[in-house]
C-alpha positions as CSV (number, residue, x, y, z in Angstrom):
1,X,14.7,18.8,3.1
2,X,12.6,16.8,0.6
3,X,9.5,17.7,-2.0
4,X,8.1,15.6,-4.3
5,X,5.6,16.0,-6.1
6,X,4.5,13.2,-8.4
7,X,0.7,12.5,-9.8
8,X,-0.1,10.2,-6.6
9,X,0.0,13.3,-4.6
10,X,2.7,15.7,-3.1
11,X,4.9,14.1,0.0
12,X,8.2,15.8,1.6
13,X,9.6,16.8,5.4
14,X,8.2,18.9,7.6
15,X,10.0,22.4,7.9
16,X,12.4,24.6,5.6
17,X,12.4,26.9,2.7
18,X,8.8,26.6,0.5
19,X,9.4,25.0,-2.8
20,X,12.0,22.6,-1.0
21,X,10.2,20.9,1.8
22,X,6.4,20.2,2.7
23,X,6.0,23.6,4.0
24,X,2.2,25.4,5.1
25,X,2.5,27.2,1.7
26,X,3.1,24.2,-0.4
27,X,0.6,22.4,1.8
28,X,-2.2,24.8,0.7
29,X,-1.1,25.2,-3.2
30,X,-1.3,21.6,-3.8
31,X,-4.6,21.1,-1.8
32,X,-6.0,24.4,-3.8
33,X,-4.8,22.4,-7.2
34,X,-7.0,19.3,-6.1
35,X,-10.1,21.1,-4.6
36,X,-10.1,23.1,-8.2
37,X,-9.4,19.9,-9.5
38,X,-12.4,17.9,-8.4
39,X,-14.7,21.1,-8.8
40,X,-14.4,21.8,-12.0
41,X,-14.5,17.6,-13.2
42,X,-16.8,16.4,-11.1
43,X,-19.4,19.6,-9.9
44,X,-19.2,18.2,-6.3
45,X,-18.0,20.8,-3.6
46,X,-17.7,18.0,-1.0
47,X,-14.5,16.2,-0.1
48,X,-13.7,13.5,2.6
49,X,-9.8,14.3,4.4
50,X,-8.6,11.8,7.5
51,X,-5.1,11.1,8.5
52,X,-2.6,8.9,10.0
53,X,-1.4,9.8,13.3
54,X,2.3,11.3,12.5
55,X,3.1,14.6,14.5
56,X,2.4,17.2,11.6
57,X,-0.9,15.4,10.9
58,X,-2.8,17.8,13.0
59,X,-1.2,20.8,11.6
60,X,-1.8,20.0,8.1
61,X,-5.2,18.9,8.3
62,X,-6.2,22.6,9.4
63,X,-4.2,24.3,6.8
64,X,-6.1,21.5,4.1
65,X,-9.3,22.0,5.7
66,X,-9.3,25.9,5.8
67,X,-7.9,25.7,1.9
68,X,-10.7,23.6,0.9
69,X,-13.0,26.0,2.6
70,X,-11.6,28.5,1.0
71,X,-12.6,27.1,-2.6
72,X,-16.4,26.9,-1.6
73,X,-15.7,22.9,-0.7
74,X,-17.7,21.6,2.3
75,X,-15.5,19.2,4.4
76,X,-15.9,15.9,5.9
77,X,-13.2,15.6,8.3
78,X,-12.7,11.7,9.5
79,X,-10.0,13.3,12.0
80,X,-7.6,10.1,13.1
81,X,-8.1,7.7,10.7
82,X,-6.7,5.0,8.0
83,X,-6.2,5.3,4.3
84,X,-8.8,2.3,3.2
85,X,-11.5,3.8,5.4
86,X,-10.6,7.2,3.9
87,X,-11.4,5.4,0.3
88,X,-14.8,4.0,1.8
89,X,-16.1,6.7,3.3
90,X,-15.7,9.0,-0.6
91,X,-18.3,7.2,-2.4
92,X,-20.3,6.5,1.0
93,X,-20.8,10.4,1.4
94,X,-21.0,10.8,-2.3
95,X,-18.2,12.9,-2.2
96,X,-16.0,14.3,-5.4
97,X,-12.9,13.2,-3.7
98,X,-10.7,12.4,-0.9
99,X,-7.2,13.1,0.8
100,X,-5.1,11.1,3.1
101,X,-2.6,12.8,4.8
102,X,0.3,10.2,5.3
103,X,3.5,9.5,4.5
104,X,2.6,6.1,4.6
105,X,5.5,4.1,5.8
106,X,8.2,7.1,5.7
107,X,9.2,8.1,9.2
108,X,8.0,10.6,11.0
109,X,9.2,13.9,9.5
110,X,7.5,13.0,6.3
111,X,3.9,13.7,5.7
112,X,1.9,13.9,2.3
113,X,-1.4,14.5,0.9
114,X,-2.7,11.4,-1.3
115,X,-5.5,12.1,-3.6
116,X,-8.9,10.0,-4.2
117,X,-11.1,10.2,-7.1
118,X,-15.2,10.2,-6.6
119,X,-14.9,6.2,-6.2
120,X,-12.2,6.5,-3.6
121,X,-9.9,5.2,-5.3
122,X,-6.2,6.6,-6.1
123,X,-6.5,9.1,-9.2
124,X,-4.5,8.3,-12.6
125,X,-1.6,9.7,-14.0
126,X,-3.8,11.7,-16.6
127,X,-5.6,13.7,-13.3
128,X,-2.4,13.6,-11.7
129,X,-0.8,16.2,-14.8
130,X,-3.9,17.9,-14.1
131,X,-3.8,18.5,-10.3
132,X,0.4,19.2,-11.0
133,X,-0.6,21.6,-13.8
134,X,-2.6,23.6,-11.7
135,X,-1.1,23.9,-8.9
136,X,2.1,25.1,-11.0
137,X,-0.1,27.9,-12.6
138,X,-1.7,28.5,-9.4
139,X,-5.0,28.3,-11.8
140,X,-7.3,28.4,-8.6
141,X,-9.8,31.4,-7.6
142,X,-11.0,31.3,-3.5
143,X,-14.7,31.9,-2.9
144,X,-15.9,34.7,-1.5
145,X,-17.2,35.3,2.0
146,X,-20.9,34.0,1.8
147,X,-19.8,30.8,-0.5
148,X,-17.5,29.4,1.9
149,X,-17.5,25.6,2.5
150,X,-18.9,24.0,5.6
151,X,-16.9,22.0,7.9
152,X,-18.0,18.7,9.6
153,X,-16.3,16.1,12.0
154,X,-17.4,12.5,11.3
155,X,-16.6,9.9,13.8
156,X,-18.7,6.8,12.1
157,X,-16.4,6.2,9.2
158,X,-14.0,3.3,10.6
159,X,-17.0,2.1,12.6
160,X,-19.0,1.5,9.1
161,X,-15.4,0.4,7.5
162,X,-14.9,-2.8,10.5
163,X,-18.9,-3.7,10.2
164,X,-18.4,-3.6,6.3
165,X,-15.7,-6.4,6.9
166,X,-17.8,-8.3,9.1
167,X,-20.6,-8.2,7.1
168,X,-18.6,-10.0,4.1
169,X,-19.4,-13.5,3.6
170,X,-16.0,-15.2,3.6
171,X,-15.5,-13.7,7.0
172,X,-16.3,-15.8,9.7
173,X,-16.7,-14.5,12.6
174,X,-17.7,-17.6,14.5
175,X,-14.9,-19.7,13.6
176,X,-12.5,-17.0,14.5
177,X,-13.8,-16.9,18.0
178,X,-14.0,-20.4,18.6
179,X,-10.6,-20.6,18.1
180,X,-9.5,-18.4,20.8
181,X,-6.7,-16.9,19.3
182,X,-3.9,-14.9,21.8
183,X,-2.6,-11.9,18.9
184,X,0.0,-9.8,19.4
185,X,0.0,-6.6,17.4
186,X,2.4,-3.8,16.6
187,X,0.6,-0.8,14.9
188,X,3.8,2.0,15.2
189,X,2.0,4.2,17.5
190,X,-0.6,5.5,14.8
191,X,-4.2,5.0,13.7
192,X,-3.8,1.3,13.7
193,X,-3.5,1.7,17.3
194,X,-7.3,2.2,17.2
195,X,-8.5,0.2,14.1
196,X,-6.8,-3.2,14.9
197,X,-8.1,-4.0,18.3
198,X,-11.6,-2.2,17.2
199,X,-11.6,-4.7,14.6
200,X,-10.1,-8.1,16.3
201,X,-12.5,-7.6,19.3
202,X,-15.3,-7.3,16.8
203,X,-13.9,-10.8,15.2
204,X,-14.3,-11.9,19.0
205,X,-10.2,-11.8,19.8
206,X,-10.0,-11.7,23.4
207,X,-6.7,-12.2,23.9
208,X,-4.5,-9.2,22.3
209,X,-1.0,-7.8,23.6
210,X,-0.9,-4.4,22.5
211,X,2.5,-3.2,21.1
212,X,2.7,0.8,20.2
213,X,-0.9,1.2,19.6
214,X,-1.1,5.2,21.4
215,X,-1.2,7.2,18.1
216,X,0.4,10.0,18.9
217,X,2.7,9.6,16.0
218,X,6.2,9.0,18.0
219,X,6.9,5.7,16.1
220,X,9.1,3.7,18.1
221,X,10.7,2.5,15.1
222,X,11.3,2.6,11.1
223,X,7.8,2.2,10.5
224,X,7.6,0.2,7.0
225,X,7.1,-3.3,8.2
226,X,10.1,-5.3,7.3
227,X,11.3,-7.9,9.1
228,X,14.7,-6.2,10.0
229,X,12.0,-3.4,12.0
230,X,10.0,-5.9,13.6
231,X,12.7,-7.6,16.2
232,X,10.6,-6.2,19.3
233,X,7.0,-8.4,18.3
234,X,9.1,-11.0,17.1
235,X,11.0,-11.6,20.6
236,X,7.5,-10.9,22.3
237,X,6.4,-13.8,20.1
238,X,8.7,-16.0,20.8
239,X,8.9,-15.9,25.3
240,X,4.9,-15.8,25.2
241,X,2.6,-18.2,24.0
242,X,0.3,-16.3,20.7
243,X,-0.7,-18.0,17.9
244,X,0.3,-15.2,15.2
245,X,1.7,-11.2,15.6
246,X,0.0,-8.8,13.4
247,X,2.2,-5.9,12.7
248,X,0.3,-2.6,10.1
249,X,2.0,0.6,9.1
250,X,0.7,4.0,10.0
251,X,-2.0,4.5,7.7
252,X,-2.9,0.3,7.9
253,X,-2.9,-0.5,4.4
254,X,-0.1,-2.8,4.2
255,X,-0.4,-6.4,6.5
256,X,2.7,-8.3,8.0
257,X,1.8,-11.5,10.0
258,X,4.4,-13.4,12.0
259,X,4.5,-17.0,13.2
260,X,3.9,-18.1,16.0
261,X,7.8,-19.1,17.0
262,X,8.5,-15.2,16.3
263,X,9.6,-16.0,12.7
264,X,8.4,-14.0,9.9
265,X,5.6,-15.2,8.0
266,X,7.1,-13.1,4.9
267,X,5.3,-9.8,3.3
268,X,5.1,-11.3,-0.1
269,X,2.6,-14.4,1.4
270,X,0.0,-12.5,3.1
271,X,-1.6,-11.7,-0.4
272,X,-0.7,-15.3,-1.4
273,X,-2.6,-17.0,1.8
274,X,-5.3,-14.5,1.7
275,X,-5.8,-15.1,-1.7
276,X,-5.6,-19.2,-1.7
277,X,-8.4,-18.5,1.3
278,X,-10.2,-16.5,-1.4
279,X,-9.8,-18.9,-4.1
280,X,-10.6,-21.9,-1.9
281,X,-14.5,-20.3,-1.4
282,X,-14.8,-18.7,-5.3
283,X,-13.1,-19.3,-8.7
284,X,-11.7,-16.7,-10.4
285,X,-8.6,-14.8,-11.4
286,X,-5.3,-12.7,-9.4
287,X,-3.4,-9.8,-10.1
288,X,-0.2,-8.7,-8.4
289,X,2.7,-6.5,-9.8
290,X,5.4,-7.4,-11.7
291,X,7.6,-7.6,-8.3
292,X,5.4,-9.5,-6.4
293,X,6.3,-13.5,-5.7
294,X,5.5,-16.0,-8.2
295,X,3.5,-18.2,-5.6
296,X,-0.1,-16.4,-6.2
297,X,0.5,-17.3,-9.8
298,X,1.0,-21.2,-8.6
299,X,-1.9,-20.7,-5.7
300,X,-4.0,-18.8,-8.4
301,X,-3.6,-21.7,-11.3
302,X,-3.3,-24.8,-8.8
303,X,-7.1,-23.5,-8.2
304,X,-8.1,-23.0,-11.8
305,X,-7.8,-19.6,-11.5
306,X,-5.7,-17.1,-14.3
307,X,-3.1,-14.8,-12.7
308,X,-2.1,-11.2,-14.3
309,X,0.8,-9.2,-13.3
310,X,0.5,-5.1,-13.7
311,X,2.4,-2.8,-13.9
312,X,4.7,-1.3,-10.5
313,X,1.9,0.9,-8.2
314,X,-1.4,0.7,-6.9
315,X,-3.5,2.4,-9.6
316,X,-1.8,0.0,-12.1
317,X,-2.7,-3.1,-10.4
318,X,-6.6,-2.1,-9.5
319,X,-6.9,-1.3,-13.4
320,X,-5.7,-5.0,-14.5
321,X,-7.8,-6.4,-11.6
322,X,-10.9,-4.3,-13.3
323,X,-10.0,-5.7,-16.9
324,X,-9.5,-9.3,-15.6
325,X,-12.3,-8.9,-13.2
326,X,-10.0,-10.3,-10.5
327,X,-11.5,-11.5,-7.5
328,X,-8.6,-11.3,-5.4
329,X,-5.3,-8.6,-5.8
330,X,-2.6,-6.6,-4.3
331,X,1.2,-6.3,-4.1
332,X,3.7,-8.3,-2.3
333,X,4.7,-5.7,0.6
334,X,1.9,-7.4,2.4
335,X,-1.1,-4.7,0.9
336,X,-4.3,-7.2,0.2
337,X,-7.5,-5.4,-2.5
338,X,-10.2,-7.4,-2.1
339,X,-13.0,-6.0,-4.7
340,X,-15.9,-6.9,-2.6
341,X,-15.2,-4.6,0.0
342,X,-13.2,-1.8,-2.1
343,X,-10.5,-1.3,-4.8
344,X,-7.8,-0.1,-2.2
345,X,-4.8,-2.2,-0.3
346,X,-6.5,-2.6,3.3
347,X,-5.0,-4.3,6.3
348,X,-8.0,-4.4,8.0
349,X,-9.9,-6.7,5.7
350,X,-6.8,-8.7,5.3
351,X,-6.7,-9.8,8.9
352,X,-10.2,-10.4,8.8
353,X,-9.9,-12.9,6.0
354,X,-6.8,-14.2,7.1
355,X,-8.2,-15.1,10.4
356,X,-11.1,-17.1,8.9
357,X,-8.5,-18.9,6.7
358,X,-6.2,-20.0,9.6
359,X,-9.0,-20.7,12.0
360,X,-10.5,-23.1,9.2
361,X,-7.3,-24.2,8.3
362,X,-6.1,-26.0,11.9
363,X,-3.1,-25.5,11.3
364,X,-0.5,-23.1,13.0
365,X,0.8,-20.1,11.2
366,X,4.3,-22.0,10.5
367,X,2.5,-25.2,9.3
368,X,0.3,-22.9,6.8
369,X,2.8,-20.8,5.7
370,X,4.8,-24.3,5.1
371,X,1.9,-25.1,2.6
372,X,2.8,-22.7,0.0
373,X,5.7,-22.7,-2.6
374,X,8.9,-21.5,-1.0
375,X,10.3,-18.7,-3.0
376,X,13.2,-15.7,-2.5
377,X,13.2,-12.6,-3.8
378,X,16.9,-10.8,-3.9
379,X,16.3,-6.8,-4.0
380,X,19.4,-5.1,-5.7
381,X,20.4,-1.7,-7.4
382,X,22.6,-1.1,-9.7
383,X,23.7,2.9,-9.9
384,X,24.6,4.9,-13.1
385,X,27.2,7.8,-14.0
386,X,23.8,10.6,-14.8
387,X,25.2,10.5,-18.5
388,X,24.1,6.3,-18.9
389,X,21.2,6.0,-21.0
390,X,19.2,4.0,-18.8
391,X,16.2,3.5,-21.7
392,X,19.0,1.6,-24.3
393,X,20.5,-0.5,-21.1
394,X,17.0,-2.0,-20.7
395,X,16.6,-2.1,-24.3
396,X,20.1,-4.0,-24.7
397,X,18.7,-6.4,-21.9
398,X,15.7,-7.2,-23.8
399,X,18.0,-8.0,-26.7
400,X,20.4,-10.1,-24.7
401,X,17.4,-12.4,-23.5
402,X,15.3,-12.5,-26.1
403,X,14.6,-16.0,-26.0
404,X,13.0,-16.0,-22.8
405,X,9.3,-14.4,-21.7
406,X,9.6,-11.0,-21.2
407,X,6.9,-8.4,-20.2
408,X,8.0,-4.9,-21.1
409,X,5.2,-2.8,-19.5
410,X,6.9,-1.6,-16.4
411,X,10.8,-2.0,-17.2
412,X,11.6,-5.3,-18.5
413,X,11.0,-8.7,-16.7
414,X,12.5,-11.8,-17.9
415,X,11.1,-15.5,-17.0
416,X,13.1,-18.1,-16.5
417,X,11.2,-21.2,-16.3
418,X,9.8,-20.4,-12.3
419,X,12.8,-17.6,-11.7
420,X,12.7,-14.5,-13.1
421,X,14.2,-11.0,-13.1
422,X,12.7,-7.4,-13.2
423,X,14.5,-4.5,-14.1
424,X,13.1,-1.4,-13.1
425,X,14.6,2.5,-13.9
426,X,14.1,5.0,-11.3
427,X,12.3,7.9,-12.1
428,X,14.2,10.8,-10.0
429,X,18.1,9.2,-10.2
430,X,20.6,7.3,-12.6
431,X,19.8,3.6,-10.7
432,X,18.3,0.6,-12.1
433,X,16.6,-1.5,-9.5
434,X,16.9,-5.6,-10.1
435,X,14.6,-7.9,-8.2
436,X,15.3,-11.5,-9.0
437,X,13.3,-14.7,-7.3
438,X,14.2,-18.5,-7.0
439,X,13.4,-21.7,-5.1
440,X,16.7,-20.8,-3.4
441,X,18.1,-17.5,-1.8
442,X,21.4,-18.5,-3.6
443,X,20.1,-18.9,-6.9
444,X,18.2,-15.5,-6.4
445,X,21.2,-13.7,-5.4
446,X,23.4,-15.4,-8.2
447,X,20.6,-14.6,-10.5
448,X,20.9,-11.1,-10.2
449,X,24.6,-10.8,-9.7
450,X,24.3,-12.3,-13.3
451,X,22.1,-9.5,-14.5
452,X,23.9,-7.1,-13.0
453,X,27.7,-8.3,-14.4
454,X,25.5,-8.2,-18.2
455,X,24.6,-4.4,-17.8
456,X,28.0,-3.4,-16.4
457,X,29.2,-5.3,-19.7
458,X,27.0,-3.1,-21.8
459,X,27.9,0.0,-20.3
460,X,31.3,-1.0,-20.6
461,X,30.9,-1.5,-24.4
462,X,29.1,2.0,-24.5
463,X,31.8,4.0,-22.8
């Protein structure tokens, strides 16, 4: 049994012991904390809450609803839903704030409540503390009887979310039907199920094989989509005759596309060919996270553009995309924040633009992908004895390589010419994580095998 509960929200199983698992009574102390929470900063008593399709969604939607009901807070409920029209629909109802209940790509025993600010956009650490603090003190007070909150369904939410898309002007529509395009799409069995063909028949897709798109929550299997869970499209892909796969997790805010042969197109290039489509149409500058593939900074400056890397996380890369009025943004697991629709990672308006860039394009998905700068990223961990002092390790690091770049806001990345390493600490365990990237899968993994020999040299020396 798992709880966590971190300033992005509280997540953890279903069943057990309260205190040690997402229970009913944790359920309602945290959702008390943020109702109190967006009452007392904002004044507004109105809060949008939607959710994925996982089993316990239903469940803990009542015991969410009824808590905010219970604070005086009138409810919009956008039932079966996704997280970026969740972060539309806040400001679009003038709301003080949202939740998503999802685990996002955690399987099905996990749910969790994610938290919006009045913009609908992920709250900061600093209102994280706050909601954590309260909840902790249990500093909440129910209303009584005749100040109850109101409770209303809305079912116009994703409909306004796919005719926003639509409506932008780097999405063609036209061109996107003209090409006739035969998708095949894997949405895990939850509210993708609904949102993806809603939207591709809006984009005038005719021809979709539908993969797992009943959201009743049973995903068929581990639903983050990596390549090593994605063998079923791929083999679909490669017998029939589709021009791309579209595969979305279960609350559709991160994008994998796969080629037309059934080979991966790679999460860490949907932001990079989204954002060379982007880029193409309007000058301007990038963001991704320190993680993310060093091709959107070559896309981003072989158009004139200035790329910025942020900080690990969502909320970290929306704030350097407000500061460096970014047109274009995301994070290399394939979630795409386009500014002119929203500041939140959205599948849907991903595979709207990427559409209009491959139907444009004329070129197949394997011919476009070969377009771009072919880099690998090795994913490593290194773990610690709980009495390493992870903090001086890092610092050591820094030391060891201090002739290179380095960027020292989330752990410590070093360049090396167009390779680079980024060491990251774990917040909850004694394990460093070490992502390296190269022109070559080799170099990458013999890049990092090097980082990882230096720290077990300065541990060594420690002990």
């Amino acid at each position: 049994m798992t709880l966590i509960k971190s300033i992005s929200g509280i997540r953890g199983t279903i069943g057990g012991r309260a205190g040690e698992a997402l229970t009913p009574v944790d359920v309602v102390k945290f959702a008390a904390a943020f109702g109190t929470w967006v009452l007392k900063t904002t004044g507004n008593n109105t809060i949008v809450v939607g959710r994925d399709a996982r089993i316990s969604g239903e469940m803990v939607n009542k015991l969410v609803c009824a808590t905010l009901q219970g604070l005086g807070i009138n409810i919009i409920d956008a039932g079966l839903s996704t997280t970026p029209t969740v972060e539309m629909a806040v400001p679009d109802m003038k709301a003080g704030g949202g939740i998503i209940l999802t685990a996002s790509h955690n399987p099905k025993q996990w749910n969790a409540l994610k938290l919006l600010n009045h913009k609908g956009e992920f709250i900061s650490e600093e209102e994280g503390k706050l909601v954590l603090e309260i909840a902790e003190k249990e500093a909440f007070e129910f209303a009584q009887v005749m100040e109850l909150g109101s409770y209303t369904k809305d079912s116009d939410s994703m409909v306004k979310h796919i005719q926003a898309i639509l409506d932008l002007p780097l999405v063609d529509v036209a061109a996107i039907k003209a090409k006739n395009f035969s998708v095949a799409i894997d949405c895990v069995n939850s509210t993708g199920g609904i949102a993806v063909p809603m939207l591709l028949e809006a984009l005038g897709v005719k021809n979709i094989e539908k993969l797992y798109c009943e959201p009743d929550g049973n995903f068929p299997h581990n639903p983050e989509p990596l390549p090593e869970n994605l063998r079923e499209i791929s083999n679909v892909i490669e017998k029939g005759k589709f021009d791309l796969g579209i595969v979305v997790d279960p609350d559709v805010d991160r994008l994998a596309l796969i080629n037309e042969d059934g080979s991966m197109f790679g999460e860490e290039y949907t932001l990079v060919a989204v954002a060379d489509y982007v880029l193409k149409n309007q000058k301007g500058n990038t963001v991704s996270n320190l993680s993310s593939t060093r091709a959107l900074r070559d896309v981003t400056e072989n158009a004139g553009g200035d790329y910025f890397a942020a900080a690990v996380g969502e909320v970290n890369v929306v704030n350097m995309m407000k500061a460096q009025n970014a047109i274009i943004g995301g994070e290399g697991n394939g979630g795409i924040i386009y500014p002119e629709l929203h500041y939140g990672r959205d599948a849907l308006v991903g595979i709207a633009l990427f559409l209009t860039h491959l139907a444009k394009s004329g070129m197949s998905m394997t011919r476009l992908r070969a377009s771009y700068p072919n880099y690998y990223i090795s994913k490593n961990k290194i773990e610690l004895t709980p009495e390493v002092n992870v903090d001086e390790v890092l610092r050591q690091m820094q030391e060891r390589y201090a002739k290179q770049p380095i960027n020292t806001i989330d752990g410590v990345k070093i360049e090396f010419n167009k390779e680079w390493v980024h060491l990251r600490k774990s917040n909850t365990e004694p394990i460093i994580r070490i992502y390296a990237e190269s022109d070559s899968n080799a170099t990458a993994e013999h890049l990092a095998n090097k980082i990882i020999t230096d720290i077990k040299e300065i541990i060594s020396v420690k002990a």
